[in-house]
One Martini backbone bead per residue (centre of mass of N, CA, C, O) as a GRO file, in nm:
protein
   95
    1UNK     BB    1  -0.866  12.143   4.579
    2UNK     BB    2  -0.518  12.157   4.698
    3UNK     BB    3  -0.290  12.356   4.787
    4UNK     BB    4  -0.010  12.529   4.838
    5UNK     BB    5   0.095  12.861   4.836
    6UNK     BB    6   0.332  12.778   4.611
    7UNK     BB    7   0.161  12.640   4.417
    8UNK     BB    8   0.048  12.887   4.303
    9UNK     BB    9   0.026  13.000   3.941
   10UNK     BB   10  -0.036  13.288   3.766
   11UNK     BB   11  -0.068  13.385   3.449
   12UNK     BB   12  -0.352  13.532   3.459
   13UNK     BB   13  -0.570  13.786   3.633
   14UNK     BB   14  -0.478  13.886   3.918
   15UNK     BB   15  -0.600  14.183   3.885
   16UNK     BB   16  -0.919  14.030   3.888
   17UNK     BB   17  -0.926  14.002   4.192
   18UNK     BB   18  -1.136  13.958   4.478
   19UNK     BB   19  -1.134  13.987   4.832
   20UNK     BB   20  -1.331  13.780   5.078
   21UNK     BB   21  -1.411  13.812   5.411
   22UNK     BB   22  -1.534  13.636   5.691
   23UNK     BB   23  -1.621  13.689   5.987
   24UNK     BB   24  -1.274  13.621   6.111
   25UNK     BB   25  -1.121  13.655   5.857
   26UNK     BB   26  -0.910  13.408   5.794
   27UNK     BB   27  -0.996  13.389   5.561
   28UNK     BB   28  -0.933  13.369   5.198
   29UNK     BB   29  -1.161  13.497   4.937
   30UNK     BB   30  -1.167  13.453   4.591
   31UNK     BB   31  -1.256  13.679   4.266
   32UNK     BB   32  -1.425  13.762   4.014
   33UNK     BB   33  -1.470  14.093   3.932
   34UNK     BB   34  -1.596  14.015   3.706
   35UNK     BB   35  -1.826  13.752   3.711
   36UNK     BB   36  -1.777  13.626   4.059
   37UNK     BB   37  -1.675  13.373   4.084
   38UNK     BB   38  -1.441  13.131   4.236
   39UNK     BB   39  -1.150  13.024   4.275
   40UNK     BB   40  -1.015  13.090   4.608
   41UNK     BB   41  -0.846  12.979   4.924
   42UNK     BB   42  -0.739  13.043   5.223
   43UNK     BB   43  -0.723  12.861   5.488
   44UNK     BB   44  -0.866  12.815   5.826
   45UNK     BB   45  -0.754  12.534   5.880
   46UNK     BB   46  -0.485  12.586   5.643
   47UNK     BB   47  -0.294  12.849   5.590
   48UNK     BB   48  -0.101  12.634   5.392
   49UNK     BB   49  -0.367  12.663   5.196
   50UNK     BB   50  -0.533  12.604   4.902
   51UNK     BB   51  -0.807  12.609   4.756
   52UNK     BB   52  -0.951  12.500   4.478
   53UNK     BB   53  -1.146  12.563   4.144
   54UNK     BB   54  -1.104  12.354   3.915
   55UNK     BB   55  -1.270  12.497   3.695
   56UNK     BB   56  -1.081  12.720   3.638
   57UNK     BB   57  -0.872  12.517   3.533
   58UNK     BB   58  -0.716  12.425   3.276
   59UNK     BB   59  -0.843  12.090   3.190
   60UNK     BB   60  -1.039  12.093   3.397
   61UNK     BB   61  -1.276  11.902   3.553
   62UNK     BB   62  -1.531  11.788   3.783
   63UNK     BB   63  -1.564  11.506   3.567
   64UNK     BB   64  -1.281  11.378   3.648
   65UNK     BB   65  -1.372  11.300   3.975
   66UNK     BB   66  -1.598  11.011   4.064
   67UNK     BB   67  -1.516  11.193   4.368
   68UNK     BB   68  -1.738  11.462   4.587
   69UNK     BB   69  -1.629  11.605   4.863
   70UNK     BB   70  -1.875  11.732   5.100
   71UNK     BB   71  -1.865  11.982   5.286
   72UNK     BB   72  -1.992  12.154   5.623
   73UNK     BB   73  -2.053  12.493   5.538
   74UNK     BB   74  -2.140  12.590   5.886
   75UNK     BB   75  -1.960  12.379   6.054
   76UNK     BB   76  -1.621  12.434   6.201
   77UNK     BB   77  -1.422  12.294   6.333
   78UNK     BB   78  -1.311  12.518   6.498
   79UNK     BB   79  -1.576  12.549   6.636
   80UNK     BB   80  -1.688  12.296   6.600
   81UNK     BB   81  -1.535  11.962   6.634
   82UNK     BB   82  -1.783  11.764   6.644
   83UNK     BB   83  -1.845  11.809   6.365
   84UNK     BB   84  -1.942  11.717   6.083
   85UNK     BB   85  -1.731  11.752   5.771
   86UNK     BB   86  -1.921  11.561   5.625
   87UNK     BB   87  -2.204  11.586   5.392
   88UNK     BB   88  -2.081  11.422   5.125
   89UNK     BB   89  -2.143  11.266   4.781
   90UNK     BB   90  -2.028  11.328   4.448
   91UNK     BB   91  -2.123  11.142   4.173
   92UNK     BB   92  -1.976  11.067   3.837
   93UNK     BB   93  -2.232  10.895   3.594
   94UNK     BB   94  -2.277  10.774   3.289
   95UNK     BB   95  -2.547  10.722   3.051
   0.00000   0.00000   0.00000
């Protein structure tokens, strides 16, 4: 899920958010210093967008979803543009 830099509003637990920084060091990836989960990232191909888990998110479930798109965790746009973006599709299904 995406959100603009201005829409994500905590309300509680930002004292105990951890930032790291990969490679470019361009993006922010944010974690839970107690559990370790991924909470959130600034986008390094769109610095005016958060990234955000789900997960996180009070009432909200993955299982919401009935496809989620998986990016290419790998090769980055910024580095090869002609890198396929999507690497599959998660589709979920009741049985």
């Amino acid at each position: 899920m995406s959100a603009p830099l201005d829409g994500l509003t905590f309300l509680a637990g930002e004292d105990k958010l951890s930032l790291y920084q990969f490679n470019t060091k361009a993006a922010k990836h944010f974690f839970c210093s107690i559990c370790g989960i991924y909470t959130h990232h600034q986008r390094r191909s769109d610095p005016t967008q958060f990234g955000i888990n789900v997960s996180c998110l009070e009432g909200v479930s993955p299982f919401d979803f009935p496809e989620v798109i998986v990016n290419d965790g790998v090769n980055h746009p910024s580095d090869m543009p002609s890198a396929p973006r999507v690497a599959g599709v998660l589709r979920f299904s009741e049985n």
